[in-house]
C-alpha positions in Angstrom: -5.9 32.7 8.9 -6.5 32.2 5.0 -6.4 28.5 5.6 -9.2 29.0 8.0 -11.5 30.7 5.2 -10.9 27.8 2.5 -14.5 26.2 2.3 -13.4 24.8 -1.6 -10.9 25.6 -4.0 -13.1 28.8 -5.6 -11.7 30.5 -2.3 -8.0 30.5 -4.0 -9.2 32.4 -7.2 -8.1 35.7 -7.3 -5.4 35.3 -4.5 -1.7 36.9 -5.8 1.2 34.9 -4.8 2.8 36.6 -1.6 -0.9 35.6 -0.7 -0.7 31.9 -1.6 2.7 31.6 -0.1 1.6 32.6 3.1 -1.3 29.9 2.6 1.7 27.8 1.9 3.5 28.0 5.2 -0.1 27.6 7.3 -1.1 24.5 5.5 2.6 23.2 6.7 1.7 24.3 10.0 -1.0 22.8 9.9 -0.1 18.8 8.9 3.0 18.7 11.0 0.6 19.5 14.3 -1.9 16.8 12.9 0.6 14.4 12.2 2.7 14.9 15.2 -0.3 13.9 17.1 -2.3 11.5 15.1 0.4 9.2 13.5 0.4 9.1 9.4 2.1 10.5 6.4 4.2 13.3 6.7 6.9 13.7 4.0 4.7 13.3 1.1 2.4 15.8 1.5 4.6 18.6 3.3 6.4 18.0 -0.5 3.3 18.5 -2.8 1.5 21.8 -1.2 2.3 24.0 -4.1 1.3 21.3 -6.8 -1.9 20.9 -5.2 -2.7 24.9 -4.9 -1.7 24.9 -8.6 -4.1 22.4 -9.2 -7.3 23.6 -8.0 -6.7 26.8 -9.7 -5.8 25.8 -12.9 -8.8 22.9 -12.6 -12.0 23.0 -11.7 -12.8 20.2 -9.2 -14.7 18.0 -8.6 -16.2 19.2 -12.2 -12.6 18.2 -13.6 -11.0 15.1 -12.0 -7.8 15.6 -10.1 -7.0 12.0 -8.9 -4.2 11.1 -6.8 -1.6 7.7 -6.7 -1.2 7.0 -4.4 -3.8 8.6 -1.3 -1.7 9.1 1.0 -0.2 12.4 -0.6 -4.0 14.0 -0.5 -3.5 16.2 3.0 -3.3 19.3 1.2 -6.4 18.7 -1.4 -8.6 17.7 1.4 -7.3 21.2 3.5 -8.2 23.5 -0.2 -11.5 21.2 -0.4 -13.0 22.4 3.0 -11.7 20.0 5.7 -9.0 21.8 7.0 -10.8 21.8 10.2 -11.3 18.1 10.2 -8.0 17.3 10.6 -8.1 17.5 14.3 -10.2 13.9 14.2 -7.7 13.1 11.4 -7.5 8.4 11.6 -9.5 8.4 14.5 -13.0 6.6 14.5 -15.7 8.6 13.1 -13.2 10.9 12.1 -11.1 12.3 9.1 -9.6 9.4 6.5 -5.7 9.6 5.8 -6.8 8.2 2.1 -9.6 9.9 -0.1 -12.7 8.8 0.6 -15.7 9.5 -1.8 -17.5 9.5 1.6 -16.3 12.9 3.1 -16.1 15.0 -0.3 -17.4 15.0 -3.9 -13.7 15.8 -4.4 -12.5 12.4 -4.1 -13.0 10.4 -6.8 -11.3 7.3 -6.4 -10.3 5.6 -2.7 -6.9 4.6 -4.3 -4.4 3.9 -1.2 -2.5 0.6 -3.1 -0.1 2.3 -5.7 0.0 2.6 -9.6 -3.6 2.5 -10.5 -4.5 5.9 -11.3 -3.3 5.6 -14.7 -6.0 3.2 -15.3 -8.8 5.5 -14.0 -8.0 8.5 -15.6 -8.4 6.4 -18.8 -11.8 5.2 -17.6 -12.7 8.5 -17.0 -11.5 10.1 -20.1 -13.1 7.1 -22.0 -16.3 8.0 -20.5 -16.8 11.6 -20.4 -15.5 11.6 -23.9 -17.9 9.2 -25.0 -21.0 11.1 -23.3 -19.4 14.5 -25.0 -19.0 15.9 -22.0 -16.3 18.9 -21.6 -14.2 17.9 -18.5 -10.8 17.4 -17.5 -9.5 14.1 -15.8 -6.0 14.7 -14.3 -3.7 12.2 -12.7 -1.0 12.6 -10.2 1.1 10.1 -9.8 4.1 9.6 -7.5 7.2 8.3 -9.1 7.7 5.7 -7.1 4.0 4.5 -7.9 5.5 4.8 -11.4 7.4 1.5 -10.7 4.2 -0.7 -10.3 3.3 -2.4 -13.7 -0.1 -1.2 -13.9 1.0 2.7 -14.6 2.7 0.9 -17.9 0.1 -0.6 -19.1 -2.1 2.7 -18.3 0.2 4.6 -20.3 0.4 2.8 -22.9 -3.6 2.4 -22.8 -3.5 6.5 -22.8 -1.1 7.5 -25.4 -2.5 3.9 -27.7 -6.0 5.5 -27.4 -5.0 9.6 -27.6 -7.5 10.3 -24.7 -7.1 13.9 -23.6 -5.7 13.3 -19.9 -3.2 15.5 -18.1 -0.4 13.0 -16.2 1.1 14.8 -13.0 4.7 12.8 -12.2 5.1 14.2 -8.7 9.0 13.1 -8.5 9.8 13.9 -5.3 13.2 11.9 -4.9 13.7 8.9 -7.3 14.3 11.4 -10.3 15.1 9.7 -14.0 15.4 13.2 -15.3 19.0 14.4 -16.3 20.8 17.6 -15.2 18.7 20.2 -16.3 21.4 22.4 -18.5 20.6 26.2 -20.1 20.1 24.5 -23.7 17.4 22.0 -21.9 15.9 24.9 -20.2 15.5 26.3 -23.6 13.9 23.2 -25.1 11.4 22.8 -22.1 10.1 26.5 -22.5 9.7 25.7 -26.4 8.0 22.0 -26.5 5.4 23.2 -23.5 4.7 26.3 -25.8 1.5 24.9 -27.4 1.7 28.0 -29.8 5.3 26.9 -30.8 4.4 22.9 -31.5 1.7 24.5 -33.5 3.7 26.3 -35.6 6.2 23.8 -36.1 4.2 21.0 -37.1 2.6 23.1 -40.0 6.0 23.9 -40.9 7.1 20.2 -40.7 3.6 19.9 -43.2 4.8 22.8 -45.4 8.6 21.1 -45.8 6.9 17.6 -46.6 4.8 19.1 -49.3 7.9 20.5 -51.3 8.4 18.7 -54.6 11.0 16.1 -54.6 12.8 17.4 -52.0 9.7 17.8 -49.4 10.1 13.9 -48.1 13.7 14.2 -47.1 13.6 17.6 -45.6 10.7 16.6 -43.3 12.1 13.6 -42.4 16.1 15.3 -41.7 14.1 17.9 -39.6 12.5 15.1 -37.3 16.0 12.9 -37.2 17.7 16.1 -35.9 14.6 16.7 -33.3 15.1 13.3 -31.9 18.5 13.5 -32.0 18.4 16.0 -29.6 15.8 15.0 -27.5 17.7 12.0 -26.9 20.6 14.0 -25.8 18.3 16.6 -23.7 15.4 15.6 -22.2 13.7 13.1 -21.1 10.6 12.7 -22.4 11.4 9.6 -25.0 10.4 6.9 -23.0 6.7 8.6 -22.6 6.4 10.0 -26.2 7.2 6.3 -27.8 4.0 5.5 -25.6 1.9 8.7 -27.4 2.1 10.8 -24.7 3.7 14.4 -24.8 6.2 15.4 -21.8 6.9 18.0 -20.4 9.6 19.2 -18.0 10.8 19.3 -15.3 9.6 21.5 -14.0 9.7 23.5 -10.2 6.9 22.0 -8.2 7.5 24.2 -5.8 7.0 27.3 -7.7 2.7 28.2 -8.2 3.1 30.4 -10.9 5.7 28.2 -13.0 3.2 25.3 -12.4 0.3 27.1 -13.6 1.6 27.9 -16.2 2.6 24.5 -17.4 -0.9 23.2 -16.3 -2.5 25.6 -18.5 -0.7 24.6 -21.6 -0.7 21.3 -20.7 -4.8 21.5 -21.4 -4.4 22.8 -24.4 -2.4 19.8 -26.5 -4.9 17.4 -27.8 -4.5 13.9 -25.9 -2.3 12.7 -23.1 0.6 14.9 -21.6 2.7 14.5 -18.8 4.2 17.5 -16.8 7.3 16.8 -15.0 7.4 18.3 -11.6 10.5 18.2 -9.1 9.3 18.3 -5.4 10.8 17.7 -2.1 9.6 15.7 0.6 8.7 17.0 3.9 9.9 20.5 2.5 9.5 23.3 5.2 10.1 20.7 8.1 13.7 20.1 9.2 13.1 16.2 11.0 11.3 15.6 7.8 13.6 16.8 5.5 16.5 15.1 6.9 14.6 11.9 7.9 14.8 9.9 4.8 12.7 7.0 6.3 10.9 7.8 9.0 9.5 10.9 8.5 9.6 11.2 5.1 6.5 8.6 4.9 4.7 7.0 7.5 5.0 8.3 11.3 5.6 5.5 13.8 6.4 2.8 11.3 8.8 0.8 13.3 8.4 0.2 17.5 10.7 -1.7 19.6 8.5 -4.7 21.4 6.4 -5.0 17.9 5.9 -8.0 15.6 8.0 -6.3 12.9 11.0 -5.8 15.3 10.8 -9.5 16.3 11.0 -9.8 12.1 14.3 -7.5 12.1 15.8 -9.1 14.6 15.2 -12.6 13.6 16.8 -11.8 9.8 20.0 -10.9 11.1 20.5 -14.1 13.0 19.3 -16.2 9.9 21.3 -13.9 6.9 24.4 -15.0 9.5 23.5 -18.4 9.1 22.2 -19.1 5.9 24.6 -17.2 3.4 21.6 -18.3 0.4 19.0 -16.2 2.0 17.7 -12.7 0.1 14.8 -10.8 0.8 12.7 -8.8 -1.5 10.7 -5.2 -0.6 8.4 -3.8 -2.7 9.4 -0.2 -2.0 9.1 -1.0 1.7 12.2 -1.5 3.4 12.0 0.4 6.5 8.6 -0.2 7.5 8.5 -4.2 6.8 12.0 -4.1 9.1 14.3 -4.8 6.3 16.5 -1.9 6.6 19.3 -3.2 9.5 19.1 -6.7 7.3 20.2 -4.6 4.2 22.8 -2.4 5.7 24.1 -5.7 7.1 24.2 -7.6 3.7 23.9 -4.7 1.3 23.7 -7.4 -1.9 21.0 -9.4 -0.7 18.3 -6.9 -0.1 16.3 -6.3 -3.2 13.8 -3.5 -3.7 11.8 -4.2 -6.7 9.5 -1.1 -6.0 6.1 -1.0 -6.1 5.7 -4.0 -8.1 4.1 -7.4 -5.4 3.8 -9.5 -8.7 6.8 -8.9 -9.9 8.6 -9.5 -6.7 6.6 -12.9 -6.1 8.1 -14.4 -9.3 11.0 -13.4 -9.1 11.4 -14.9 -5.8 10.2 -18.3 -7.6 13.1 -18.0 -10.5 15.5 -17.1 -7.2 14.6 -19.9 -5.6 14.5 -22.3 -8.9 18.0 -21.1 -9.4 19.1 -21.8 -5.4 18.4 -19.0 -3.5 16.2 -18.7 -0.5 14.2 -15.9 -1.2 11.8 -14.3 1.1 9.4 -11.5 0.4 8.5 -9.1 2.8 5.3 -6.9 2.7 2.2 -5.9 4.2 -1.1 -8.1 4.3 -2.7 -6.4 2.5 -0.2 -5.7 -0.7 0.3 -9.5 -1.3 -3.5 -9.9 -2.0 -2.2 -7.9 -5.1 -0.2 -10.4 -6.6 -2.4 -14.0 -5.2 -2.1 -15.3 -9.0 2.1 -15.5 -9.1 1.5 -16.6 -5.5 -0.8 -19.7 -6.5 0.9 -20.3 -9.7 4.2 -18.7 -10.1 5.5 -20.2 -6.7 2.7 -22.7 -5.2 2.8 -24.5 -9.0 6.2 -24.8 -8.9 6.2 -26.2 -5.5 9.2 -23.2 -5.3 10.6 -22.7 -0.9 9.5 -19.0 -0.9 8.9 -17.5 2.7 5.9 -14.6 2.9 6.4 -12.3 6.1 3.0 -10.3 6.1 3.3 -7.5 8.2 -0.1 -5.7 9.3 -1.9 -9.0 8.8 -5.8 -8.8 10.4 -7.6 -5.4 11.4 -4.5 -2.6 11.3 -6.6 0.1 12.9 -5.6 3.8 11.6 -5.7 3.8 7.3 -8.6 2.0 7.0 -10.2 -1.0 4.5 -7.9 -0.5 2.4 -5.3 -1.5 4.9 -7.0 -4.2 7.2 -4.9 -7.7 6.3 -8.3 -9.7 6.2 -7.6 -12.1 3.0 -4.4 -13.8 3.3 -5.7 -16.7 5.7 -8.3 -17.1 2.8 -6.1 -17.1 -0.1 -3.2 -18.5 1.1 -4.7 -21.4 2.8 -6.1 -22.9 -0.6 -3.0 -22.6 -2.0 -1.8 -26.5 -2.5 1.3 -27.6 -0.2 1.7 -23.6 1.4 2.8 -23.6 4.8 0.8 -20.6 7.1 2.1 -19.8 10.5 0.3 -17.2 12.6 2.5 -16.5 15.5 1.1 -15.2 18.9 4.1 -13.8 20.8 7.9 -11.8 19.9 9.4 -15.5 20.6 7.1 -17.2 18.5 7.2 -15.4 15.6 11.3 -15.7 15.8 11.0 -19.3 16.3 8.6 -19.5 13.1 11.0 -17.9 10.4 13.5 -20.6 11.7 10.8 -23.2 11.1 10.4 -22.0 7.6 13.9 -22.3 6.9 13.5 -25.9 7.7 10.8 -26.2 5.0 12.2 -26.4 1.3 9.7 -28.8 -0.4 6.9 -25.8 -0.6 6.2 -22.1 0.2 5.8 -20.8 3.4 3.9 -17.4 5.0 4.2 -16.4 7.9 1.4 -13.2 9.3 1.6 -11.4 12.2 -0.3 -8.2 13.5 1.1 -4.6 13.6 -0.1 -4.2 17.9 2.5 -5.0 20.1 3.9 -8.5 20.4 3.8 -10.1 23.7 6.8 -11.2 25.5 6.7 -15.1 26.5 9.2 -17.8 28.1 11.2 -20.6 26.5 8.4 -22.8 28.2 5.8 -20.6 26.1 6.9 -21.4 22.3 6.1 -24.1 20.1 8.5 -25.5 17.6 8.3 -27.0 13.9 4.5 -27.4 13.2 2.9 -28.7 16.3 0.2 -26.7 18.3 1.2 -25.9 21.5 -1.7 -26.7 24.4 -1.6 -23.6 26.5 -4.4 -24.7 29.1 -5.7 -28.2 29.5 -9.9 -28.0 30.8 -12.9 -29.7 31.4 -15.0 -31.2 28.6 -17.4 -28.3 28.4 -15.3 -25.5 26.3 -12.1 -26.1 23.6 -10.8 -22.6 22.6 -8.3 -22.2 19.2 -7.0 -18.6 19.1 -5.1 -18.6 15.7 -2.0 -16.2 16.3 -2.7 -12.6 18.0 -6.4 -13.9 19.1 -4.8 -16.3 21.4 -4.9 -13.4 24.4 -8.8 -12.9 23.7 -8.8 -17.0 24.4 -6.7 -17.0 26.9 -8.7 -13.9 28.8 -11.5 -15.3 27.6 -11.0 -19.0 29.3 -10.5 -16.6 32.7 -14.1 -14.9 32.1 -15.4 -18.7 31.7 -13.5 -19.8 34.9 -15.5 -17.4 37.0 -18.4 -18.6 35.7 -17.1 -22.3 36.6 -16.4 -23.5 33.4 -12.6 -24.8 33.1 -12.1 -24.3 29.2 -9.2 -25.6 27.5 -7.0 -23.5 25.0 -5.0 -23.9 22.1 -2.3 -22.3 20.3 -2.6 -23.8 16.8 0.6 -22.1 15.6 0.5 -23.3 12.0 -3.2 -22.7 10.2 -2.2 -25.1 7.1 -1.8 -28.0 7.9 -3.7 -27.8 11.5 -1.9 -29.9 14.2 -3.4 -33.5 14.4 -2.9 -33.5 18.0 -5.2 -30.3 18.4 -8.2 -31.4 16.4 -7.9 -34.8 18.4 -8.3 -32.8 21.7 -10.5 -30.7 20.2 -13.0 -32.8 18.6 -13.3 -34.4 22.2 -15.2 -31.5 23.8 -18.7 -30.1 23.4 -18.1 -26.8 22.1 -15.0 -25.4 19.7 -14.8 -22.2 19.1 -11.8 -21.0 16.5 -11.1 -17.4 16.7 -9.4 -15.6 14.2 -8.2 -11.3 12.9 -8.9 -12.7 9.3 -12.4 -13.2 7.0 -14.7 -15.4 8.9 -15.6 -17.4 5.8 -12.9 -19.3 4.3 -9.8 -18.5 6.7 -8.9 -20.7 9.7 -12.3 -21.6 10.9 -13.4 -23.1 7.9 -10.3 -25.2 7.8 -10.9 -25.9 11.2 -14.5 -27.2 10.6 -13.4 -29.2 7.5 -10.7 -31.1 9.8 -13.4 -31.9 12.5 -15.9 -33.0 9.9 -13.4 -35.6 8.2 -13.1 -36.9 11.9 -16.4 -37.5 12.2 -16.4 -35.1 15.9 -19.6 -34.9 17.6 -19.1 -31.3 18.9 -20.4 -28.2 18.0 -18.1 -25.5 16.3 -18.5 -21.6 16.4 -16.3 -19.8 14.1 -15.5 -15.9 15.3 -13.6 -13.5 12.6 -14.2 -10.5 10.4 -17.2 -10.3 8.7 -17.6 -10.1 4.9 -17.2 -5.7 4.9 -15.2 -3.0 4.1 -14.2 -1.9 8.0 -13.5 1.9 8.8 -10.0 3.2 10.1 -10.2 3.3 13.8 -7.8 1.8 17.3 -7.2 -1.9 16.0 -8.0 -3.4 19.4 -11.6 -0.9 19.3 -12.2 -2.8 16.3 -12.2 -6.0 17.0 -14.2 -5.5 19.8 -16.8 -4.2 18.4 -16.6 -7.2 16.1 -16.9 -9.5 19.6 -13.4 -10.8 18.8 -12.0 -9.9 22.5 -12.0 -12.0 26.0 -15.5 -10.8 26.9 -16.8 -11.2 23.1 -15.5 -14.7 23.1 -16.6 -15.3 26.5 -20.0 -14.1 25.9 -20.1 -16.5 22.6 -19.0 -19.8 24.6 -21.9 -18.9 27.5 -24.1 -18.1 24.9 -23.5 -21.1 22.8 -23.2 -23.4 26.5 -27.0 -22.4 27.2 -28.7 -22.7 24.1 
């Protein structure tokens, strides 16, 4: 197969087009079998093979820079960059990254897998190689729903402010701004992405302004009437108030159409944007007529999970409590908001990609008497921590925070582990952190939270199954919950998911004849009184957490026993301070000693030293 020959993008020079469509179909072939068996993002980049074979023959990479926004479109690039054959190790540990990573290729620049920053690279790059004189392209693809996140603004109108010479890929692949494309706006795109044209017209726009008394007003009446039909036409005002040419839309599907608009694209003098019309999971008939699932991320949603307990547990409270709305930052099927939004279509907002915006404007909800909760992953909020502190914590404002994928998440990677929030949300003054450790739990937590109004609220919870407990197993308001009472010797706190590696842990130490005790602290701010009582009583405490070991629960943990003046010893257990490969979640952590036998094998340890 031609796909099987690709060892870099000089391989598709030369190629005519009947042989770059077949290439087409086997790349196609090629990440529906990977996906199908590996999990990840399917729809994206079944909708942007064409672009990308465009790409790397109009550009020279890695010489020029093609950067993507977000990663998770960057299937076919790696394929045409020499790792087709990778792909069979694709998210699995040791193997292939679903995200660029500058360690597998010199073709990824940037690691990007957290939308709307590519804007700002490309200017940094353009900045740079312009400075040093050096004769390379930066290009930057960017999604258009990555074009909702507040930093692509303010790249743009860094770009078009400082004229750098930057071609802007929109990859709009189904949240299309652009109008009805007509035969009189066909006409007009042909013309304005004619660089020989726009040549020739602005020398005669020169030549009309330099006619004696009349030259002024001519020059001027021939711009009005070019605006005036721009406006009506095309698109491309918003960008070219910015500085930045358009051009478009164009048929990202078609390799020659797109080369050619590539080509002329390089040769305007500072930033342009081509326009290019794709569709997702194209060539793939459960992808093309999946609009959630398999138009993004495979296996988003699972019966038994965390995130179902979520779903489930918003239809019961948007019966009950007719003030409650909850916010999505372009993720409403996989954070479990879509059967909460079909059921109360008016109080599901989706700000798009935009975590700061959609933090404080869940403060100015609740200031004005709604009940606003904002769901999203881990990982995401860490984006917006300053509206979080000071926007809503300031303000003292009764915001609930579900974080989904909160601790190691396994499969994407660093970029995806949810290994902050107990760290920043824990210094936030008067924020309420729950960290449930079963389905139950977590159901009886988002009632809790509707019970607190004088202060925010977060509640994290892991994306591995949820356990399944009895009435007798769940805690209510913010009280610990003493699963197993032991001897003196051994106090265990497992802070939400980590209370299984306790509570298999305590059964490792039984065998060994020590009777441990075991908490479920439930809430990580404020820590239950009763806990650190019974705690502070033993010899050894050991707080286990999925979070950063320095500065999450343990620390708090430590400060509480400290304050009571306990004469026990304390072993934190968590994440260390590293960026952590993709890999199975549960592998993970116990490599990191945060399962029964690594906690066991602490307390024994600890017991004998």
């Amino acid at each position: 197969m031609f796909l099987d020959a690709i060892t870099g993008p000089q391989d598709l020079q030369g190629r005519d087009y009947d042989e770059l469509d077949d290439l087409c179909v086997q790349i196609r072939e090629h990440i529906v079998a990977a996906v199908t068996k590996h999990g990840g993002h399917l729809g994206s980049n079944l909708g942007d093979v064409e672009l990308t074979v465009a790409l790397h023959r109009v550009f020279r990479s890695p010489h020029d820079a093609i950067l993507w926004d977000t990663g998770h479109q960057t299937y076919v690039h790696k394929m045409l960059t020499g790792r087709a054959a990778d792909f069979k190790n694709l998210r699995e540990p040791g193997g292939l990254s679903g995200y660029p990573s500058r360690s597998e290729s010199k073709h990824d620049w940037i690691e990007n897998s957290h939308a709307s920053t590519v804007l700002s690279y490309a200017f940094g790059l353009a900045t740079s190689f312009h400075q040093n004189d050096e004769r390379r392209r930066v290009v930057a693809v960017i999604g258009d729903g990555a074009m909702t996140g507040g930093m692509a603004f303010e790249g743009l109108n860094n770009l078009g402010h400082s004229g750098r010479d930057v071609v802007i890929i929109l990859n709009d692949n189904g949240r299309s701004y652009a109008p009805t494309v007509s035969r009189l706006s066909e006409s007009l795109i042909k013309i304005r992405n004619n660089p020989t044209y726009m040549r020739r017209q602005a020398r005669l726009e020169q030549m009309a302004e330099s006619i004696p008394w009349v030259g002024e007003q001519l020059g001027r009446g021939m711009k009005m009437s070019k605006a005036a039909i721009r406006e009506m036409w095309e698109p491309p005002a918003f960008f070219e108030n910015l500085g930045i040419r358009y051009t478009g839309p164009f048929d990202g599907h078609d390799i020659a159409g797109i080369e050619d608009a590539l080509a002329n694209a390089t040769e305007f003098d500072g930033p342009v944007v081509v326009h290019v019309l794709t569709q997702k999971g194209r060539g793939y008939a459960p992808a093309e007529n999946d609009q959630i699932k398999n138009m993004h991320d495979i296996g988003s949603i699972k019966d038994g999970s965390y995130t179902s307990a979520f779903s489930d547990a918003m239809l019961k409270l948007g019966d009950q409590h007719p003030e409650l709305v909850a916010i999505t930052a372009a993720m409403p099927d996989s954070t479990g908001l879509l059967p909460f939004s079909e059921r109360f279509p008016g109080r599901c907002i989706d700000v798009g990609i935009a975590e700061q915006h959609a933090v404080t404007s869940a403060a100015g909800m609740a200031m004005g008497g709604m009940r606003p909760l904002f769901a999203v992953y881990a990982t995401f909020l860490t984006r917006a921590f300053d509206q979080v502190n000071l926007d809503v914590g300031l303000h003292g404002q009764p915001v609930i925070f579900c974080l989904d994928r909160a601790g190691i998440t396994g499969d994407d990677g660093p970029s995806h582990h949810g290994i902050l929030d107990l760290v920043l949300l824990t210094k936030v003054p008067g924020m309420t952190v729950f960290a449930p450790s079963s389905y139950q739990e977590l159901q009886q937590m988002m009632f809790d939270a509707m019970d607190i109004t004088d202060g925010p609220v977060a509640i994290r919870w892991p994306k591995t199954a949820a356990p399944w407990v009895t009435e007798t197993e769940v805690g209510s308001g913010l009280a610990a919950r003493l699963v197993k009472s032991g001897g003196p010797e051994v106090c265990l706190l497992g802070f939400g998911k980590m209370l299984a590696a306790c509570e298999g842990a305590a059964e490792i130490l039984a065998d060994e004849g020590i009777n441990a005790t075991v908490w479920d602290p439930r809430v990580v701010t404020p820590l239950a009184p009763e806990m650190l009582e019974n705690a502070a009583a033993h010899q050894l405490v050991i707080s286990v957490e999925d979070g950063l070991r320095i500065g999450g629960a343990g620390a708090a943990v430590r400060d509480a026993l400290s304050e009571h003046d306990a004469n026990c010893r304390l072993r934190v257990l968590g994440v260390p301070t590293a960026y952590i490969p993709h890999g199975k979640a549960d592998t993970i952590l116990s490599e990191l000693g945060l399962d029964a036998a690594g906690v066991a094998a602490t307390a024994l340890g600890m017991l004998t030293t």
